[in-house]
C-alpha positions as CSV (number, residue, x, y, z in Angstrom):
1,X,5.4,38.9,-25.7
2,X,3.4,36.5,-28.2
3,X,2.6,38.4,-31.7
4,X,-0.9,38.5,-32.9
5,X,-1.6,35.5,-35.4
6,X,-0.3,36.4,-38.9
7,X,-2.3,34.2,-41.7
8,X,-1.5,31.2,-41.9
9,X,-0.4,30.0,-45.9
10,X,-3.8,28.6,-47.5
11,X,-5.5,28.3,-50.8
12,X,-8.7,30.0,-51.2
13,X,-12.2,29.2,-53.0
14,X,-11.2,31.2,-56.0
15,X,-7.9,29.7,-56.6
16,X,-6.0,32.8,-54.6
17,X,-2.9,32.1,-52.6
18,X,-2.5,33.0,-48.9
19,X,1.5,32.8,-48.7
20,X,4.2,33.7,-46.4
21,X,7.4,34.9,-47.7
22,X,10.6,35.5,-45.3
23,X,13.4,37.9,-46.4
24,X,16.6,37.0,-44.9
25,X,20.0,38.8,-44.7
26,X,22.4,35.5,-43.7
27,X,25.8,36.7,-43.5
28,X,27.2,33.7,-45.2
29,X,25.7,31.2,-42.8
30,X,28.9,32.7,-40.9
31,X,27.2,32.4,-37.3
32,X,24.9,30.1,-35.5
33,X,23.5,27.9,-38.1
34,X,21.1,25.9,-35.9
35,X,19.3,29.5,-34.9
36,X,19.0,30.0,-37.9
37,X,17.4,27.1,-39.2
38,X,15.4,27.4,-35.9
39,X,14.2,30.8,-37.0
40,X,12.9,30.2,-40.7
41,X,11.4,26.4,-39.4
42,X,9.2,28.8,-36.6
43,X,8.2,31.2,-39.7
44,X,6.7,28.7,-42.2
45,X,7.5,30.0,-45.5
46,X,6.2,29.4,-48.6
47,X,9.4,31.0,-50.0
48,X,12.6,32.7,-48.2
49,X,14.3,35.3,-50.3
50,X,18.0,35.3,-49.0
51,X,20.5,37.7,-49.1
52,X,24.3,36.9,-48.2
53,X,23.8,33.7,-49.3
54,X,28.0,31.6,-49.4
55,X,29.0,31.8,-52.8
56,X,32.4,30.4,-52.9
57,X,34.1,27.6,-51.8
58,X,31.0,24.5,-51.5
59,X,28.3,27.4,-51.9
60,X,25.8,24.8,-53.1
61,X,26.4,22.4,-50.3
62,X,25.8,25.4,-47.7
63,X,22.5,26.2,-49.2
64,X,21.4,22.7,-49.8
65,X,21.9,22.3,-46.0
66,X,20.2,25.3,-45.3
67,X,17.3,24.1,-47.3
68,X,16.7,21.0,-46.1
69,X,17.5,22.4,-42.5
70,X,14.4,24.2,-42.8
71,X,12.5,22.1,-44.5
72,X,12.9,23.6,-48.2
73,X,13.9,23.6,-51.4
74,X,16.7,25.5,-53.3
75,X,14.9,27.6,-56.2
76,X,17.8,29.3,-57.5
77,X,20.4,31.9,-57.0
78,X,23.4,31.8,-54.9
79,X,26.9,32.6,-56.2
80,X,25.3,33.0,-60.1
81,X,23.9,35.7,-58.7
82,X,26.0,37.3,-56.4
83,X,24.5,36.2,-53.2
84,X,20.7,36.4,-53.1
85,X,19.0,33.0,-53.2
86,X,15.7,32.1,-53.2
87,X,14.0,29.3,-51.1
88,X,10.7,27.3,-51.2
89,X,8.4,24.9,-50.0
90,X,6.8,22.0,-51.9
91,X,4.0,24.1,-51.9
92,X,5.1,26.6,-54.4
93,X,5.6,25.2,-58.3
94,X,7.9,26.1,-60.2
95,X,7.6,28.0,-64.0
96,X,11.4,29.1,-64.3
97,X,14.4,31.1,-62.8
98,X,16.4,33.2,-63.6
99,X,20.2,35.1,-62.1
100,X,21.1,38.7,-63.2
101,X,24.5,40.1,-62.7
102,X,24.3,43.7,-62.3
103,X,26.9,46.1,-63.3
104,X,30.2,45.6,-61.9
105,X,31.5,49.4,-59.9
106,X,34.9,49.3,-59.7
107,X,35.9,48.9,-55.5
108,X,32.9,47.4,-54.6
109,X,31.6,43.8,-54.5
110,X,29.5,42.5,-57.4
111,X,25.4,42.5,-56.9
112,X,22.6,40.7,-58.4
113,X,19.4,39.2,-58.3
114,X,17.8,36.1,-57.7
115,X,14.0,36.0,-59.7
116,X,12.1,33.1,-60.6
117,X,8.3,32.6,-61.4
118,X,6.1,30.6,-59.4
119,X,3.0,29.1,-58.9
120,X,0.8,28.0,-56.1
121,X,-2.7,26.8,-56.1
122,X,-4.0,29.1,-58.7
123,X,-1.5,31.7,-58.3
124,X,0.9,33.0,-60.3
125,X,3.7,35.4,-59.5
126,X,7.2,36.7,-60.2
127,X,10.1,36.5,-57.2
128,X,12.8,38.7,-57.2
129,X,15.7,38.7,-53.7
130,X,18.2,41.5,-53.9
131,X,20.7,43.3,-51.8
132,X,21.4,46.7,-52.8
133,X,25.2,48.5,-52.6
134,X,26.5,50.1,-49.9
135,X,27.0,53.6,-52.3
136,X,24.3,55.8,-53.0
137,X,24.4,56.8,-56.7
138,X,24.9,52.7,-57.5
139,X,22.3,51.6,-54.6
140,X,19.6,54.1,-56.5
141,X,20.7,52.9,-60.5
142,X,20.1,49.3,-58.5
143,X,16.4,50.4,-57.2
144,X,15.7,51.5,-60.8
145,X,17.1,47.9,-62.2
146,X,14.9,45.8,-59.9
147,X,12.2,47.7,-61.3
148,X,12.8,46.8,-64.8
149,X,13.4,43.5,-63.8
150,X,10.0,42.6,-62.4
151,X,8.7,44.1,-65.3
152,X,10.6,42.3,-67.1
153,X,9.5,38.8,-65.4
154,X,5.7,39.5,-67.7
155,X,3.8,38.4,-64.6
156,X,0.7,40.0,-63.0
157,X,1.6,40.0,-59.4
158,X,5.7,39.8,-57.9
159,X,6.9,39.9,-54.7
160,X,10.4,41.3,-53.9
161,X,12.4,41.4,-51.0
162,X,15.6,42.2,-49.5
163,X,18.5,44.1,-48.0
164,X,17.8,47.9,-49.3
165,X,21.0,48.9,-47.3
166,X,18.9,52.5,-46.7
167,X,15.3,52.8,-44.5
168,X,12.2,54.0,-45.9
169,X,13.7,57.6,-46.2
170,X,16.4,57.0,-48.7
171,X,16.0,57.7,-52.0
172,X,16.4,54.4,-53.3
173,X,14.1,53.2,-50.6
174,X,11.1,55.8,-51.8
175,X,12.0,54.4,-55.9
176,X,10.4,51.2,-54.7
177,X,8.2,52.6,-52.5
178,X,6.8,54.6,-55.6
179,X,6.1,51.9,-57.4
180,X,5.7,48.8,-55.3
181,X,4.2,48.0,-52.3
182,X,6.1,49.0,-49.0
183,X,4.5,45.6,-47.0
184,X,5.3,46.6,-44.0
185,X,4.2,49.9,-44.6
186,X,0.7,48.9,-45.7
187,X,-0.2,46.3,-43.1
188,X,2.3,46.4,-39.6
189,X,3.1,43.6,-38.0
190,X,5.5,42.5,-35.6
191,X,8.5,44.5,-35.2
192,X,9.8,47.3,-37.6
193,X,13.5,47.7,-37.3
194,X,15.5,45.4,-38.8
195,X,19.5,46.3,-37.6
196,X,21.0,45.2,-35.6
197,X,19.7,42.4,-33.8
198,X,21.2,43.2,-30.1
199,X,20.2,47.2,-30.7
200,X,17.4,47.1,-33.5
201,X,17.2,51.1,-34.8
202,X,17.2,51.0,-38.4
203,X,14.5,49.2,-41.0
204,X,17.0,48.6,-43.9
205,X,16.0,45.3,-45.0
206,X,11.9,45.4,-46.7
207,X,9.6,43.3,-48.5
208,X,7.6,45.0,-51.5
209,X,4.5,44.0,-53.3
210,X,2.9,45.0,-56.7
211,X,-0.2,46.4,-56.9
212,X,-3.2,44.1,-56.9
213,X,-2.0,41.8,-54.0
214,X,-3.4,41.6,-50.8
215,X,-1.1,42.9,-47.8
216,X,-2.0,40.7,-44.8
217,X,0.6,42.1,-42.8
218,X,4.6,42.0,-42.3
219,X,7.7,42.9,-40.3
220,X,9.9,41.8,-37.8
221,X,8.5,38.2,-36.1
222,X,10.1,38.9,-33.1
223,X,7.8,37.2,-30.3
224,X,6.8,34.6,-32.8
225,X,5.7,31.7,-31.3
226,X,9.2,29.4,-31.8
227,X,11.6,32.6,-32.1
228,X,13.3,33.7,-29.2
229,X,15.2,36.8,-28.9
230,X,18.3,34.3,-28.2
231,X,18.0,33.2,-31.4
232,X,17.7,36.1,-33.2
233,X,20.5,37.4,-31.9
234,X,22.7,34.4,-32.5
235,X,21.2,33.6,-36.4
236,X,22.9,36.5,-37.9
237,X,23.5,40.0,-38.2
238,X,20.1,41.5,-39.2
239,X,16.2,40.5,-37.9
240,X,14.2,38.9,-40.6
241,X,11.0,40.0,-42.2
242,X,7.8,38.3,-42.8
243,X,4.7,39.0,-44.8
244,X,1.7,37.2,-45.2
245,X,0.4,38.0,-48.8
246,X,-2.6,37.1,-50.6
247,X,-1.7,36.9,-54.4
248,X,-4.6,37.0,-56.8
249,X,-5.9,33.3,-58.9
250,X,-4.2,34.0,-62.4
251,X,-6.8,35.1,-64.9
């Protein structure tokens, strides 16, 4: 069934962005890569926050690919930072970037984030794509991190996004939710659950917002025109979100 329209990305009189931004659990580009170009072409991004991004062997080769598969741009991330990578259009400008490392617990697989600060029309706003550990005690110490790293990025608006590894009941989950906006929380669109694609049940992977931008409505684009349940299925092992956002003109 086809989804009600979701804005499409725009500038406005006053210099505000209408953007879309996509957030993207990949799984190493491990499965069908063609759906999954097929899936982020059929969303139209301004920018793709990736998570599971390859970040060994010819990591930057894989991403290039999957850049220019979709008609993007590599903005940064990858292997410097653990996995997430961000993704743009030519539509987005961009200031800086920046990959954080986070704190290495012992057993588990290294984390980070993938930020960088943008601009488009007369917009300007902080990016941040994360995937948080599988444990609880680091997953929430994570939460609180992201926080202080959008603070940290000294912009007026920022958009986050990514693999929370816990739904909107976890505790880490409600630290972000506390602070930012929830997306799809604020403005439902689409579908909600996010894992996994064959038997959808959990919303684990979010977008979030700070205050002052405009929700114009996100989740799941199953039933997008140009995304077929096939291809869902196929692209990887969790659905993608999408938000539409208006971000306010920089004073």
């Amino acid at each position: 069934m086809a989804l009600t329209a979701l804005p499409d990305s725009r500038t406005e009189p006053d210099g505000s962005a209408v953007v879309r931004v996509l957030g993207y659990n990949v799984r190493s580009m491990r499965d069908d890569q063609d759906a999954l170009v097929r899936v982020i072409r059929a969303c139209a991004p301004d920018v793709v926050l990736v998570q599971e991004a390859p970040r060994f062997f010819r990591w930057r080769a894989h991403a290039a690919r999957l850049a220019a598969g979709s008609g993007l741009l590599v903005l940064g991330g990858g292997a410097p930072a653990a996995g997430p990578l961000l993704l743009c259009s030519p539509r987005v400008t961009v200031e800086r970037t920046r990959d954080v490392l986070l704190p290495l617990t012992p057993g588990l697989h290294r984390r980070g984030f993938a930020t960088a600060v943008v601009r488009v029309a007369g917009a300007r706003f902080g990016l941040l794509s994360c995937h948080l550990g599988l444990r609880g005690d680091e997953r929430y110490a994570q939460a609180g991190m992201l926080l202080d790293e959008l603070a940290a990025l000294d912009v007026p608006h920022a958009v986050a996004g990514g693999d929370v590894n816990e739904g909107p009941g976890g505790r880490s989950f409600r630290r972000l939710a506390a602070e930012l906006q929830d997306c799809r929380a604020v403005r439902p669109w689409g579908g909600e659950h996010t894992f996994t694609p064959g038997d959808p049940r959990r919303r684990i992977d979010a977008i979030f917002a700070t205050r002052g931008v405009e929700v114009l409505g996100c989740g799941v684009p199953a039933g997008l025109p140009g995304v077929t349940d096939a291809d869902l299925r196929a692209a990887t092992d969790h659905l993608p979100v999408l938000a539409a956002l208006r971000v306010p003109a920089a004073p």
